[in-house]
PQR file of N, CA, C, O and H, with PARSE charges and radii, in Angstrom:
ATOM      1  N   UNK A   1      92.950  99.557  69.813 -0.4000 1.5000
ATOM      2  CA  UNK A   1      91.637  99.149  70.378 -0.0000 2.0000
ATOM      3  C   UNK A   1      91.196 100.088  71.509  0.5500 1.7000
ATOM      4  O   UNK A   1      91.965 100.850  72.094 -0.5500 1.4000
ATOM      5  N   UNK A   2      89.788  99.951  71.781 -0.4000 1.5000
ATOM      6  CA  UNK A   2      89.113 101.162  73.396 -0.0000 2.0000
ATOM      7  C   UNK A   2      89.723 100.214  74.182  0.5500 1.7000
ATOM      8  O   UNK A   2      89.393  99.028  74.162 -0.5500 1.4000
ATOM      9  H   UNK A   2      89.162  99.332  71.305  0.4000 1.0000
ATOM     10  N   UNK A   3      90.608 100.675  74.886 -0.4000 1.5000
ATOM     11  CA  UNK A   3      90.980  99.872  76.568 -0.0000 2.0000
ATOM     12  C   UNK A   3      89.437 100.339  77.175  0.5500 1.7000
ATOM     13  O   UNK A   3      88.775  99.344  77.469 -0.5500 1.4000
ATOM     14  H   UNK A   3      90.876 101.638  74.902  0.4000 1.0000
ATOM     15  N   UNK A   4      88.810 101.484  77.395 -0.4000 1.5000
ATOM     16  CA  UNK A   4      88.002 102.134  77.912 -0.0000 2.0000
ATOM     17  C   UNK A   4      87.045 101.170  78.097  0.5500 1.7000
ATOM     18  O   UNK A   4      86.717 100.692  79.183 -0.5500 1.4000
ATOM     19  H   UNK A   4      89.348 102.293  77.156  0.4000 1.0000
ATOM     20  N   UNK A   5      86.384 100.753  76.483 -0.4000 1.5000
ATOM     21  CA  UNK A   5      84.944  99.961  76.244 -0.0000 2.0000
ATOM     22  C   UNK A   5      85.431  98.712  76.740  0.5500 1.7000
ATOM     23  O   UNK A   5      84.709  97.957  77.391 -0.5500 1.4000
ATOM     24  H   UNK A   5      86.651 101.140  75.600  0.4000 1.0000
ATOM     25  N   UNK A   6      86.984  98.384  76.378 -0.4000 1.5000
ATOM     26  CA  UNK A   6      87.184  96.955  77.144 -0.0000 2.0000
ATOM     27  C   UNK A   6      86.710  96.515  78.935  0.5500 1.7000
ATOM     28  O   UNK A   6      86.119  95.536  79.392 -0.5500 1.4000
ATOM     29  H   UNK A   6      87.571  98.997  75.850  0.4000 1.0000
ATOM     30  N   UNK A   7      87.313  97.788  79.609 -0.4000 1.5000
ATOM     31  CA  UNK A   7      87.394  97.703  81.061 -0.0000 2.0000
ATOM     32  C   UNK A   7      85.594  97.781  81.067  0.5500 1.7000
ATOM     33  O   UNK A   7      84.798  97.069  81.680 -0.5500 1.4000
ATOM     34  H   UNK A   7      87.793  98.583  79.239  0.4000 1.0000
ATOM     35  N   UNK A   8      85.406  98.660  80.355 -0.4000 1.5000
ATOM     36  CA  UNK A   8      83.818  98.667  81.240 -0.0000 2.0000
ATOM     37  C   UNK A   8      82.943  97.803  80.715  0.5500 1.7000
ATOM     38  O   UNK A   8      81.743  98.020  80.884 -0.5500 1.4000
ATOM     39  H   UNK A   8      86.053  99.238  79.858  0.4000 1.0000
ATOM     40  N   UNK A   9      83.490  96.374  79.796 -0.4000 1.5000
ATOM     41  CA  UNK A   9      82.348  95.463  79.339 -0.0000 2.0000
ATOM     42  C   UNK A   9      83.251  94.437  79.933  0.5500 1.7000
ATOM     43  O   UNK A   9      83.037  93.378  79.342 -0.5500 1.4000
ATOM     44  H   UNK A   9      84.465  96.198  79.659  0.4000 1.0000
ATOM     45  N   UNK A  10      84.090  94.306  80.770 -0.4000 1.5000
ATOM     46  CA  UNK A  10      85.265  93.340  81.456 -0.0000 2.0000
ATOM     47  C   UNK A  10      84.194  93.740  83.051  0.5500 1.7000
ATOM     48  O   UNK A  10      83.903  92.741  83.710 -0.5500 1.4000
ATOM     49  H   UNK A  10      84.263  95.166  81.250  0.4000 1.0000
ATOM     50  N   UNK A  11      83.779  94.827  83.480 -0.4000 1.5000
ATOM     51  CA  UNK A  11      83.358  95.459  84.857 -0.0000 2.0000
ATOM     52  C   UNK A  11      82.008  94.853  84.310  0.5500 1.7000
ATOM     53  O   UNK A  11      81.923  93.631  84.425 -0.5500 1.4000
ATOM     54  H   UNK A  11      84.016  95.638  82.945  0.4000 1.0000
ATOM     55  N   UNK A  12      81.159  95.372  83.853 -0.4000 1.5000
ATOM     56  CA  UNK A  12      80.184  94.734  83.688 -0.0000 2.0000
ATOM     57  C   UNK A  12      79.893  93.182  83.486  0.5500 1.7000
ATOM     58  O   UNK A  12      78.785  92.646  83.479 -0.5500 1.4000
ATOM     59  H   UNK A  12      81.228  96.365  83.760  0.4000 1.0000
ATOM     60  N   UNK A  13      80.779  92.754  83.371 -0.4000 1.5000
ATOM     61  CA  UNK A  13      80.241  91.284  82.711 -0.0000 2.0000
ATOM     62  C   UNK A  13      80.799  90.511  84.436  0.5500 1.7000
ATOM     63  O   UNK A  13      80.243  89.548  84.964 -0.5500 1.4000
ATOM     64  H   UNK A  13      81.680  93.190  83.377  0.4000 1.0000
ATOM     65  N   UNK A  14      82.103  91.339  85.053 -0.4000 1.5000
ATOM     66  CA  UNK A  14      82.310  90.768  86.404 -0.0000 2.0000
ATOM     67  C   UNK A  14      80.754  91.166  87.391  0.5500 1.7000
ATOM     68  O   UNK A  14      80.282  90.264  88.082 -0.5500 1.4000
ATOM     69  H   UNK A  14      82.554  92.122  84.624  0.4000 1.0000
ATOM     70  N   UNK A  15      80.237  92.208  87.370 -0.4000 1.5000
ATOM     71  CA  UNK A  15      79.174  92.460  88.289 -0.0000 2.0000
ATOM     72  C   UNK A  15      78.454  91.589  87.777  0.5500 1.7000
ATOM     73  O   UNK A  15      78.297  90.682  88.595 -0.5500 1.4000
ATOM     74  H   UNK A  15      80.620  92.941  86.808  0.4000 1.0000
ATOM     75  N   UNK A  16      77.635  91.285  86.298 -0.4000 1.5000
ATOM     76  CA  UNK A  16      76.851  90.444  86.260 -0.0000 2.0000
ATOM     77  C   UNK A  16      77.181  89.255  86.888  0.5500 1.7000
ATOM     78  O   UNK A  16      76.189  88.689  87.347 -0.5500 1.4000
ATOM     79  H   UNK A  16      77.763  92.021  85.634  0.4000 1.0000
ATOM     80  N   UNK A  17      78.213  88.689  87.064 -0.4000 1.5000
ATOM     81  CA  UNK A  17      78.270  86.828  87.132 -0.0000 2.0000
ATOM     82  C   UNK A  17      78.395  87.467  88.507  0.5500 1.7000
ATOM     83  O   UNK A  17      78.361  86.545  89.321 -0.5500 1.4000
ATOM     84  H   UNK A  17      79.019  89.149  86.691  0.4000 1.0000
ATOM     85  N   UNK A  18      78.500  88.421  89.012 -0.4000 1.5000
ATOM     86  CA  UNK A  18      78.837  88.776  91.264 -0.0000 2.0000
ATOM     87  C   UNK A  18      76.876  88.657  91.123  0.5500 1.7000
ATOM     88  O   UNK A  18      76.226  88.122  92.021 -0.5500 1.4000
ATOM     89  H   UNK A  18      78.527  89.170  88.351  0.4000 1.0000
ATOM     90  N   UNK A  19      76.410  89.073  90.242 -0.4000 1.5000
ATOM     91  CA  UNK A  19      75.049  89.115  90.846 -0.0000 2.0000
ATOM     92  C   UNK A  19      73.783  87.794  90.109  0.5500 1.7000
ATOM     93  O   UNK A  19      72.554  87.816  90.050 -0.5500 1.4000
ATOM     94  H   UNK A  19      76.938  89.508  89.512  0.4000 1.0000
ATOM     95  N   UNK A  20      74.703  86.865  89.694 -0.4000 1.5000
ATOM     96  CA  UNK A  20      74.121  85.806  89.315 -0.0000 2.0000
ATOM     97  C   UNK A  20      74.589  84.962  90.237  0.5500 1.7000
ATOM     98  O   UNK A  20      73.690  84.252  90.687 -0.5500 1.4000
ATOM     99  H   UNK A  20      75.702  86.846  89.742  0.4000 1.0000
ATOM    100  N   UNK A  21      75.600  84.767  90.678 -0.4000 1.5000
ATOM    101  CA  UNK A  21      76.109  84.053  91.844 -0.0000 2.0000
ATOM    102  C   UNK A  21      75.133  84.294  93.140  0.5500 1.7000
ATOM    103  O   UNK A  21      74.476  83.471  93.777 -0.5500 1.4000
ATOM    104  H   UNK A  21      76.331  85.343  90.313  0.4000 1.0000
ATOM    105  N   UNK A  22      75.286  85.877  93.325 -0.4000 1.5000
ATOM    106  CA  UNK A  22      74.414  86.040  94.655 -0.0000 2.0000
ATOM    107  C   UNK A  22      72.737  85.009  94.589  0.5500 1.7000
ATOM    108  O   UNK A  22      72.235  84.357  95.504 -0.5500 1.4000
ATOM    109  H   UNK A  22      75.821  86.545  92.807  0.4000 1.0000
ATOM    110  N   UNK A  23      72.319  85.171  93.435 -0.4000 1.5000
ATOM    111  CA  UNK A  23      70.862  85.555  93.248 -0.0000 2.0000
ATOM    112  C   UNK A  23      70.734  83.698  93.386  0.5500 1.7000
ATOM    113  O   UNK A  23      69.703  83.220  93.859 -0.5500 1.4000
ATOM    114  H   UNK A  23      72.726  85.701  92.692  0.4000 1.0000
ATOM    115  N   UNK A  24      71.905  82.770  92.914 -0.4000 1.5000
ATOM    116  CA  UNK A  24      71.468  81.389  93.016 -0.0000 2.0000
ATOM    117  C   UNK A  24      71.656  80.810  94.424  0.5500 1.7000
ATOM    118  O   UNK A  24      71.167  79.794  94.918 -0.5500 1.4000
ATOM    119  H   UNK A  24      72.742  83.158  92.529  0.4000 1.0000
ATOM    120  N   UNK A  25      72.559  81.794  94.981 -0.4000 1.5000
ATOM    121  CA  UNK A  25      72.838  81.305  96.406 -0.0000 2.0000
ATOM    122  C   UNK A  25      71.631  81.462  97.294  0.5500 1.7000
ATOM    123  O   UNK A  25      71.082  80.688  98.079 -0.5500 1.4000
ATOM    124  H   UNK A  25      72.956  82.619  94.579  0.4000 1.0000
ATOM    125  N   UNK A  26      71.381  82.732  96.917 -0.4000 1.5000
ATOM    126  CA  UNK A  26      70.356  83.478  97.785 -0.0000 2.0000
ATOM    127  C   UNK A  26      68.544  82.224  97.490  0.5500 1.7000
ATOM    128  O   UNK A  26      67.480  81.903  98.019 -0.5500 1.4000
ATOM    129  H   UNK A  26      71.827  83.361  96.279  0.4000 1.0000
ATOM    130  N   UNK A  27      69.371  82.024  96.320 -0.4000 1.5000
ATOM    131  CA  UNK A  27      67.332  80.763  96.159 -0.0000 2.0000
ATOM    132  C   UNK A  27      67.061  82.224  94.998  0.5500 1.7000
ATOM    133  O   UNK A  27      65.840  82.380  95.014 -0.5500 1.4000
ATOM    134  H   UNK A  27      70.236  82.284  95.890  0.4000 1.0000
ATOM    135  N   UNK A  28      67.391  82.791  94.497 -0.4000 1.5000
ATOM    136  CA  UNK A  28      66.201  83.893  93.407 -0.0000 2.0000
ATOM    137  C   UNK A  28      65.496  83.932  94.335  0.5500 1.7000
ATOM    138  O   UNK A  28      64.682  83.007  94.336 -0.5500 1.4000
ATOM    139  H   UNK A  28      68.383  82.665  94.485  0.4000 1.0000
ATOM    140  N   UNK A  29      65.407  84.795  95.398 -0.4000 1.5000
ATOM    141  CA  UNK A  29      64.587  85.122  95.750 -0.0000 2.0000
ATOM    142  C   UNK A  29      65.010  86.832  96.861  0.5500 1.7000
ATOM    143  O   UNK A  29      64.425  87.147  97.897 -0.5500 1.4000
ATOM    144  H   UNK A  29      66.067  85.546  95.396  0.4000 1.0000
ATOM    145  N   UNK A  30      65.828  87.392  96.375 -0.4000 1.5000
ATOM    146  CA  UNK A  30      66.483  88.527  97.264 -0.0000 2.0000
ATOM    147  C   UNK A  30      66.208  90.034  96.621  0.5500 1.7000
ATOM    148  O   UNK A  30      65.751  90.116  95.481 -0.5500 1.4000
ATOM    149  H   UNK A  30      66.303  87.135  95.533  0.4000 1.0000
ATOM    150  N   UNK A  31      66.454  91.017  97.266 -0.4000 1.5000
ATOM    151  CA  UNK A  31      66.218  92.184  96.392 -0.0000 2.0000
ATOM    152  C   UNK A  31      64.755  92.491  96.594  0.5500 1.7000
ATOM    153  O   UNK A  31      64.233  93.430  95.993 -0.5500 1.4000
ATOM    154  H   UNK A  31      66.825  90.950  98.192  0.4000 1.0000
TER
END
């Protein structure tokens, strides 16, 4: 298997939920 495509859709999918977390804390309203 890509370890490669693994880590970087494992990194991506951690930043998304770091920046869905922020964005509900924050009220959607930051940035």
């Amino acid at each position: 298997p890509d370890t490669r495509a693994r880590t970087r859709l494992w990194r991506h999918l951690l930043a998304w939920s770091r920046r869905t977390y922020q964005d509900g804390s924050r009220g959607r309203g930051g940035c």
